[in-house]
BAFI-3210 file (N, C-alpha, C; in Angstrom, 3 decimals, decimal comma, padded with zeros to 6 digits):
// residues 84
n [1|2|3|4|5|6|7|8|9|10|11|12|13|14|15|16|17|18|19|20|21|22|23|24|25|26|27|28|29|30|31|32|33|34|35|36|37|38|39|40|41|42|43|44|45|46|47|48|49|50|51|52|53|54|55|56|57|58|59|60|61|62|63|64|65|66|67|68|69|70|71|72|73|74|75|76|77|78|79|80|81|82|83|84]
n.u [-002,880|-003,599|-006,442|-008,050|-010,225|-012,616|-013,811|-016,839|-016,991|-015,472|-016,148|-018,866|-018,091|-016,898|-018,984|-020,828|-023,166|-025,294|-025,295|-028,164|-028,834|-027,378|-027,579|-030,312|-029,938|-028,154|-030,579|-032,134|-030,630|-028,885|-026,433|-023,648|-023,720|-021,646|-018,643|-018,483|-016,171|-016,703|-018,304|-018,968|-016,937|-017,029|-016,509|-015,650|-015,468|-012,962|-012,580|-015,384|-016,524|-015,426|-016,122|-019,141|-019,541|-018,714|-020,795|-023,056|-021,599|-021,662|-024,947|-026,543|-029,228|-031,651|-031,923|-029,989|-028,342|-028,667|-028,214|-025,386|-024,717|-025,422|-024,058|-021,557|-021,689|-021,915|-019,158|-017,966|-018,681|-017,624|-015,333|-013,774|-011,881|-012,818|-015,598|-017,208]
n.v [044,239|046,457|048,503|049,894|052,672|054,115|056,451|059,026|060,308|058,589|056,172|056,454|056,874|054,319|052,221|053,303|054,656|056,969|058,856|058,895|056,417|055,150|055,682|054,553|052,039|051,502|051,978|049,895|047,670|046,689|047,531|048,124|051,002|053,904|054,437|056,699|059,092|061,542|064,674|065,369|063,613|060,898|057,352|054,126|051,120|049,269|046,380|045,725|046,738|045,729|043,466|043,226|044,064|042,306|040,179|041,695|041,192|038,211|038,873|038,787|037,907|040,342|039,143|037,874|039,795|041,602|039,988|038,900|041,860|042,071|039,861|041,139|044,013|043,134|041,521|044,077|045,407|043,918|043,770|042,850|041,967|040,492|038,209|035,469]
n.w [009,050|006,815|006,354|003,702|001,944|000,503|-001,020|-001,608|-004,195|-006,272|-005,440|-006,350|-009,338|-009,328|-008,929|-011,239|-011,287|-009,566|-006,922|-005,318|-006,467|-004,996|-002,270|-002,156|-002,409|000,430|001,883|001,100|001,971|000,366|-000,154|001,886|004,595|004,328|006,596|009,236|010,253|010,910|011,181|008,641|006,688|005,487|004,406|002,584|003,350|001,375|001,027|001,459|-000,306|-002,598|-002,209|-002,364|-004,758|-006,230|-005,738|-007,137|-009,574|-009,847|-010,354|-007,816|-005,868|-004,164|-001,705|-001,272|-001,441|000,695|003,212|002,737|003,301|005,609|006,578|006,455|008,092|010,560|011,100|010,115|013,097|014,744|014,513|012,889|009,560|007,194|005,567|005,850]
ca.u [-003,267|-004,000|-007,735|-007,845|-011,152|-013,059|-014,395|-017,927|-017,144|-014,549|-017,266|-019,712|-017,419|-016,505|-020,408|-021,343|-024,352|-025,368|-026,005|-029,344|-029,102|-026,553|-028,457|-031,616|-029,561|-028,169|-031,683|-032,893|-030,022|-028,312|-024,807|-023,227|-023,618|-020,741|-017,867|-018,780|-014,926|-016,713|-019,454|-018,972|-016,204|-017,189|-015,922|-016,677|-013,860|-012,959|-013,111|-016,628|-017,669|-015,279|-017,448|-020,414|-019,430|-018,678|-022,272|-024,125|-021,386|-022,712|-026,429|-026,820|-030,754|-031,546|-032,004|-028,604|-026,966|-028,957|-027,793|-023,973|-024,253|-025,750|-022,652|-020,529|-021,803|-021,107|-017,779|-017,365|-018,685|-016,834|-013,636|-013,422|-012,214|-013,599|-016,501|-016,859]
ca.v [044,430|047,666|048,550|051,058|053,249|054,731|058,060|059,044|060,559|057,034|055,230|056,312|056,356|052,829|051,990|053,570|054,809|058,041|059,140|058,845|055,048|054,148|055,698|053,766|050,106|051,162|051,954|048,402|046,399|045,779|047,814|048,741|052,102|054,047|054,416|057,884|059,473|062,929|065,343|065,651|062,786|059,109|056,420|052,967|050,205|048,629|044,821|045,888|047,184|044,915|041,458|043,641|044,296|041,135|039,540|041,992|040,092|037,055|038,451|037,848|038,268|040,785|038,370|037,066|041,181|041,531|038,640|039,540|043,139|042,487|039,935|042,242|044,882|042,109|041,398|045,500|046,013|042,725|044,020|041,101|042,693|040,107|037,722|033,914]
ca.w [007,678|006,866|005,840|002,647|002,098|-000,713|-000,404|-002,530|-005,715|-006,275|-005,406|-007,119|-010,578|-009,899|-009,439|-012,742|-010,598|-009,290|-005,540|-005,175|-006,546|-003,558|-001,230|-002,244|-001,864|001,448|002,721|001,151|002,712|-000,940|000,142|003,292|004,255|005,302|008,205|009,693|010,688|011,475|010,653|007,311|006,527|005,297|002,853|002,627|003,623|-000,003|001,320|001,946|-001,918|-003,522|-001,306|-002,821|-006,604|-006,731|-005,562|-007,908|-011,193|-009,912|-010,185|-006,418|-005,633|-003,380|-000,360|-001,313|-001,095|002,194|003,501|002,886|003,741|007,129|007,277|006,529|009,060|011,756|010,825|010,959|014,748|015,598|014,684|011,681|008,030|006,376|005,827|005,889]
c.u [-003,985|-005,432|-007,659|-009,820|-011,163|-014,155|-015,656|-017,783|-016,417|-015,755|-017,942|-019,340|-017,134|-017,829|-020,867|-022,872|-024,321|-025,464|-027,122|-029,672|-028,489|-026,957|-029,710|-031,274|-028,957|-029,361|-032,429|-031,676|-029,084|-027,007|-025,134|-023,092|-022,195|-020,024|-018,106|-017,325|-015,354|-018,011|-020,187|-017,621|-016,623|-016,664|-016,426|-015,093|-013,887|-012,937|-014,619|-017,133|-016,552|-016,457|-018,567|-020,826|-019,083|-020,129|-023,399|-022,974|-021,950|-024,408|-026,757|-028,443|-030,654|-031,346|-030,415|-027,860|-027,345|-028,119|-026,216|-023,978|-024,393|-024,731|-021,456|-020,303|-021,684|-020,222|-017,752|-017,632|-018,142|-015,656|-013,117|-012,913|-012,434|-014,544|-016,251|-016,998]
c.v [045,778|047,938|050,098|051,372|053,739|055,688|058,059|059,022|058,869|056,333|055,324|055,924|054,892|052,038|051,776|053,519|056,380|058,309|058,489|056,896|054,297|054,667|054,975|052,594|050,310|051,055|050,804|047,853|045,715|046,381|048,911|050,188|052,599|054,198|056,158|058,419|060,610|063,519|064,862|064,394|061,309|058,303|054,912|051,868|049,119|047,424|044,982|045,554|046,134|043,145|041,921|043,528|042,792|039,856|040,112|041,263|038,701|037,582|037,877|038,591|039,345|040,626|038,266|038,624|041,388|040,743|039,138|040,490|042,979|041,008|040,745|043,720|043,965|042,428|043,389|046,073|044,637|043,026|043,273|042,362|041,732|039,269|036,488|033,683]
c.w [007,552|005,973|004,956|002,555|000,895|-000,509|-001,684|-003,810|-006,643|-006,485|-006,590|-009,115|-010,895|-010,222|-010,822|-012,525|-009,879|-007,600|-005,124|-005,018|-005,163|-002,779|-000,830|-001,702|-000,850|002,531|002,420|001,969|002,157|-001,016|001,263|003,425|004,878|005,869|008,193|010,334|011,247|010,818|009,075|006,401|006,806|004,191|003,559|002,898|001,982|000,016|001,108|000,376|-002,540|-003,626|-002,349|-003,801|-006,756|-006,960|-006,778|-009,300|-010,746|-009,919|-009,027|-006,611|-004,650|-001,684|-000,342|-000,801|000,430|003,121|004,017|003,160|004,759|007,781|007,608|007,935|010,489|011,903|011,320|012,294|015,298|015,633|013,346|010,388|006,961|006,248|005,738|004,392]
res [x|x|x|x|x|x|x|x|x|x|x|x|x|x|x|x|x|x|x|x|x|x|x|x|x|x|x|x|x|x|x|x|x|x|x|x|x|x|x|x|x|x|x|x|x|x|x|x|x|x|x|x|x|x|x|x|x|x|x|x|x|x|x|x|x|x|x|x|x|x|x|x|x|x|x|x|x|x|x|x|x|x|x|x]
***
């Protein structure tokens, strides 16, 4: 199954959030930061931010995005692409 990626500016348009803000919720714990390909080359695996965008339309709490992101970052050094 092939794993598709979403590069910053994407991101951030689909957000409807600025930089600064998604930098803040990967340093709380409230989205995954991420995949590093090279110096200067990252995007985010779109299983990842869709699991995500979906927790903040349910109004997940912050415990609750924690929670799933630091499943999620499992699942991605396990090899898994997706969560339980």
């Amino acid at each position: 199954m092939p794993i598709f990626f979403v590069r910053l500016p994407e991101l951030l348009e689909q957000l409807a959030i600025g930089k600064t803000t998604l930098y803040a919720r990967i340093k709380q714990g409230t989205f995954p930061p991420p995949v590093k390909f090279g110096e200067r080359v990252s995007a985010w695996p779109e299983h990842e931010v869709d699991t995500v965008v979906s927790a903040y339309m349910r109004s997940a709490t912050k415990e609750d995005l924690q929670k799933l992101v630091a499943q999620l970052m499992i699942a991605r050094h396990s090899g898994c692409t997706g969560t339980k």
